[in-house]
C-alpha positions as CSV (number, residue, x, y, z in Angstrom):
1,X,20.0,-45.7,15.3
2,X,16.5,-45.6,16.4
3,X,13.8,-45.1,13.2
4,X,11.2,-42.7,13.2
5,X,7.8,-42.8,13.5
6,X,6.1,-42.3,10.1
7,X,3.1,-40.2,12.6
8,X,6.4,-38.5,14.1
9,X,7.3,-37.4,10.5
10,X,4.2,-36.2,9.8
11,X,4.1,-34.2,12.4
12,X,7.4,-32.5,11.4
13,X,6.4,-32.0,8.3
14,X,2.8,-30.7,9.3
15,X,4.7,-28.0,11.9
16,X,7.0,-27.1,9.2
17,X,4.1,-26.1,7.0
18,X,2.2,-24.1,9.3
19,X,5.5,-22.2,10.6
20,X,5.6,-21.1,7.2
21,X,2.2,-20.0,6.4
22,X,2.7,-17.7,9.6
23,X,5.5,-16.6,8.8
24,X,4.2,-15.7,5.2
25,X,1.1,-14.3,7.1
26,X,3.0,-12.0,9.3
27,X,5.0,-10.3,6.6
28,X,2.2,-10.1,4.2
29,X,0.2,-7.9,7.4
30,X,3.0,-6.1,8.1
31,X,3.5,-4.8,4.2
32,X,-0.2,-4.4,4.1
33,X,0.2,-2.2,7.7
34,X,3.2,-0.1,6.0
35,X,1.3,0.6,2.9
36,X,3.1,-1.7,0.8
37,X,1.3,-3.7,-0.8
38,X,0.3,-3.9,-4.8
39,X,-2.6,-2.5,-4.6
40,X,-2.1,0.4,-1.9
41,X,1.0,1.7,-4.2
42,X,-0.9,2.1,-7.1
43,X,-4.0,3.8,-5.0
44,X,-1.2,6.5,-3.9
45,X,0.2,7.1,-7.3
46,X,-3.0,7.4,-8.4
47,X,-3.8,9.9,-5.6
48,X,-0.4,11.5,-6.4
49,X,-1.4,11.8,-9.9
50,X,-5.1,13.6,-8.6
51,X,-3.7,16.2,-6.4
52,X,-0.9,17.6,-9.0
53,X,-4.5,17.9,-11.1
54,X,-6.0,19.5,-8.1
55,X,-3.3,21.5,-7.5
56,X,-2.8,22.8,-11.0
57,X,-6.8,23.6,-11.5
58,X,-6.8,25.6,-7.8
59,X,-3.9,27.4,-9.6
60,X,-5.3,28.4,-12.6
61,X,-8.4,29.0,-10.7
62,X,-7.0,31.1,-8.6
63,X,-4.9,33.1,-11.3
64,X,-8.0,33.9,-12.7
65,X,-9.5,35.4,-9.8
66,X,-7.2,37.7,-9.1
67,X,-6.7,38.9,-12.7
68,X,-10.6,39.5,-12.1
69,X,-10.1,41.4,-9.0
70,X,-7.5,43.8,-10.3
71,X,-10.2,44.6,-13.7
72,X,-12.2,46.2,-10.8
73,X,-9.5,47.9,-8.6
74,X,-8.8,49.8,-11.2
C-alpha cells in the first residue's frame, strides 16, 4: 500500500472543515431567510402579543364610540 502524504492529509482534513462550515453557513441563511431563527420567533410572538393589545384597545375604542353616537341619535 502506498502512504500518504502528511500535506495530502492535511488537505483532506482542511476540505473537510470548510465543507462543513458551508454547509452550517447555508442552513443557518436559509432559517434566517424563513424566519426561523431565535431571535425572529420571539420578535413575532412579541408582535403577536402587540396586535391582540391593538386589536382589543381599537375594540373597546370603538365600542365606545358608538355607544356615544347613539346618546345623540336619540
Amino acid at each position: 500500500m502506498k502512504k500518504i502524504k502528511k500535506s495530502t492529509l492535511i488537505g483532506i482534513l482542511f476540505a473537510a472543515i470548510v465543507c462543513i462550515g458551508v454547509c452550517w453557513g447555508v442552513s443557518y441563511f436559509i432559517d434566517h431567510i424563513n424566519g426561523n431563527t431565535k431571535t425572529q420567533i420571539e420578535a413575532q410572538n412579541e408582535m403577536q402579543k402587540y396586535s391582540e393589545e391593538a386589536e382589543n384597545t381599537m375594540n373597546e375604542n370603538s365600542q365606545w364610540y358608538q355607544d356615544e353616537l347613539e346618546k345623540y341619535k336619540n
